[in-house]
C-alpha positions as CSV (number, residue, x, y, z in Angstrom):
1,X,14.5,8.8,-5.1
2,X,14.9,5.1,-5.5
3,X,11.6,2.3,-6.2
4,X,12.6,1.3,-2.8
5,X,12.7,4.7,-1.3
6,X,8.9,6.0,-3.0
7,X,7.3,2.4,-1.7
8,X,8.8,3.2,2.2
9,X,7.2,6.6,2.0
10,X,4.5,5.0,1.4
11,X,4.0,3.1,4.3
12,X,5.6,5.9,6.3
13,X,3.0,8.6,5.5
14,X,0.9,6.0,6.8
15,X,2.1,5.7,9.7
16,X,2.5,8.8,10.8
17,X,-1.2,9.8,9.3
18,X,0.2,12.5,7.5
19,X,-1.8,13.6,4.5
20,X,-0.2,16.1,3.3
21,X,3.1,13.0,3.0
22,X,0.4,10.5,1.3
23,X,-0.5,12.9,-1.4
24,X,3.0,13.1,-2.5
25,X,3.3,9.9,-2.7
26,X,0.9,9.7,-5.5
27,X,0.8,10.5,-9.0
28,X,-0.9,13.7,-10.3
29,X,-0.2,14.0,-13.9
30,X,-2.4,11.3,-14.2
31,X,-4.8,11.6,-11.3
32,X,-8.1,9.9,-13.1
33,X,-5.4,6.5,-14.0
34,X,-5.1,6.0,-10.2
35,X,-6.3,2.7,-8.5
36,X,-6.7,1.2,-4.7
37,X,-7.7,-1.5,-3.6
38,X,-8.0,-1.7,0.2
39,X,-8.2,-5.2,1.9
40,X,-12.1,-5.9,1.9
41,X,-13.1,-2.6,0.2
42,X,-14.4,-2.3,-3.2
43,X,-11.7,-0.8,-5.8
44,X,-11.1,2.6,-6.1
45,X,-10.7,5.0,-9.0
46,X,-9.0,8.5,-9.1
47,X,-7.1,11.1,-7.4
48,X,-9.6,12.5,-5.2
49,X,-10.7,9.1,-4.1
50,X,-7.8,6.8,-3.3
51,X,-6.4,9.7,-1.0
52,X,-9.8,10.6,0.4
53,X,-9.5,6.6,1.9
54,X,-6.5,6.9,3.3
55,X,-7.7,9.9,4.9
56,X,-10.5,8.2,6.2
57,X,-8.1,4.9,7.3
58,X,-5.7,7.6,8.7
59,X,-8.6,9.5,10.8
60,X,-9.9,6.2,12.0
61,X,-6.8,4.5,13.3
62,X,-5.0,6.1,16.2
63,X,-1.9,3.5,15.5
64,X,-0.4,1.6,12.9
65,X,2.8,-0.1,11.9
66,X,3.6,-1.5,8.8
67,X,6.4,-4.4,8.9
68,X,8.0,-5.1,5.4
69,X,8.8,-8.7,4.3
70,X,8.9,-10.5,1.3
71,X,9.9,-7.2,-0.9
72,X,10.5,-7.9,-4.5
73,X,11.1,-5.1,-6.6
74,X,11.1,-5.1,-10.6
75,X,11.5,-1.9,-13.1
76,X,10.6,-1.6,-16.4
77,X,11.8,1.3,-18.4
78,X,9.5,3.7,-16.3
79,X,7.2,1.3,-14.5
80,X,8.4,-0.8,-11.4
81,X,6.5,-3.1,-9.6
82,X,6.7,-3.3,-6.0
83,X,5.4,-6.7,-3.6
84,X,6.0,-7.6,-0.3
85,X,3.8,-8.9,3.0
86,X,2.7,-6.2,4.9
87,X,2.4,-7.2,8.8
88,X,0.5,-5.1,10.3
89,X,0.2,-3.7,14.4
90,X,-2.7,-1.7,14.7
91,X,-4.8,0.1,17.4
92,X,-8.5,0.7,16.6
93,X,-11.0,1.7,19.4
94,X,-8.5,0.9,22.4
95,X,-7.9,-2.6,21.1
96,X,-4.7,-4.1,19.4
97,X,-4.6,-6.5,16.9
98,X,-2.0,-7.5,13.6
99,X,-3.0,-8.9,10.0
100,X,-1.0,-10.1,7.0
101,X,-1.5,-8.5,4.0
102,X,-0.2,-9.3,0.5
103,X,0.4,-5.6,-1.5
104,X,1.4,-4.7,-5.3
105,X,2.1,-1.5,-5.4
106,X,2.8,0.0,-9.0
107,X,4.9,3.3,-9.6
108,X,5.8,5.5,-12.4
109,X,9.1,7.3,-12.6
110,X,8.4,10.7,-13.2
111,X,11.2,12.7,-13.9
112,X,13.9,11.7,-10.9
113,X,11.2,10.7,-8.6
114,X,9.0,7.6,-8.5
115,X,5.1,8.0,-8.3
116,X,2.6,5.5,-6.8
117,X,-0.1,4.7,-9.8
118,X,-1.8,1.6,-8.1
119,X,-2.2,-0.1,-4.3
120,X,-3.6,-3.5,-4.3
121,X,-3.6,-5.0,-1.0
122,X,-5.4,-8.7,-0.2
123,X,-5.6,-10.3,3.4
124,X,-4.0,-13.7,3.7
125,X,-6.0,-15.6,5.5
126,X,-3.6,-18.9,4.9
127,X,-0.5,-20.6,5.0
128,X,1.4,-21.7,1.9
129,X,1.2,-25.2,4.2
130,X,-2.5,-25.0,4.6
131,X,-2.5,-25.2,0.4
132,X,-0.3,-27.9,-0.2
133,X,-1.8,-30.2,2.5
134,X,-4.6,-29.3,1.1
135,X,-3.3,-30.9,-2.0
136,X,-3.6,-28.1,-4.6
């Protein structure tokens, strides 16, 4: 399994709320190293936690779909680095509505597969044209 392939599973066990898809997805040699960081939630630590979230995300959200862009992948020895712009669709209590969100998300190669270590994910709530005319 490719960097490329791990980070679409990702988004795909997502999508189709599938727990049993998001727990492979992650690493467990090192389940207590694990970190998420949801947009607006405090960061979380370990195993048990990070996939109790997206359980929680996944039991809340009757429909989601995650549209890649801006994907930049980089590996180091046995760490790659994943970022992109995830645009999101999204159905919560019969209403619709999208968001931006910028995401690393840091794997570990474990043997012929790649493992997800870390999921950082920050709303952008700006343009790169709202910064520069704002002069910085």
């Amino acid at each position: 399994m490719t960097v490329e392939e791990a980070n679409t599973a990702l988004y795909e066990a997502l999508e189709s709320a599938d727990v049993d898809r998001m727990a492979a997805v992650w690493d467990d040699v090192e389940p207590d190293a694990l970190v998420c960081v949801h947009p607006g939630w405090p960061m979380l630590r370990g195993r048990a936690h990070v996939l109790r979230s997206f359980s929680a995300i996944m039991a809340g959200t009757p429909y989601i779909q995650f549209f890649l862009t801006d994907v930049q992948v980089a590996v180091t020895g046995d760490v790659a680095v994943v970022t992109c712009t995830e645009n999101i669709l999204t159905a919560v209590e019969e209403s619709g509505s999208s968001g931006e969100v910028v995401a690393t998300n840091v794997f570990v190669r474990r043997g012929d597969e790649w493992k997800l270590q870390a999921h950082h994910g920050s709303p952008v709530l700006g343009t790169l044209e709202e910064v520069d005319d704002d002069g910085e």
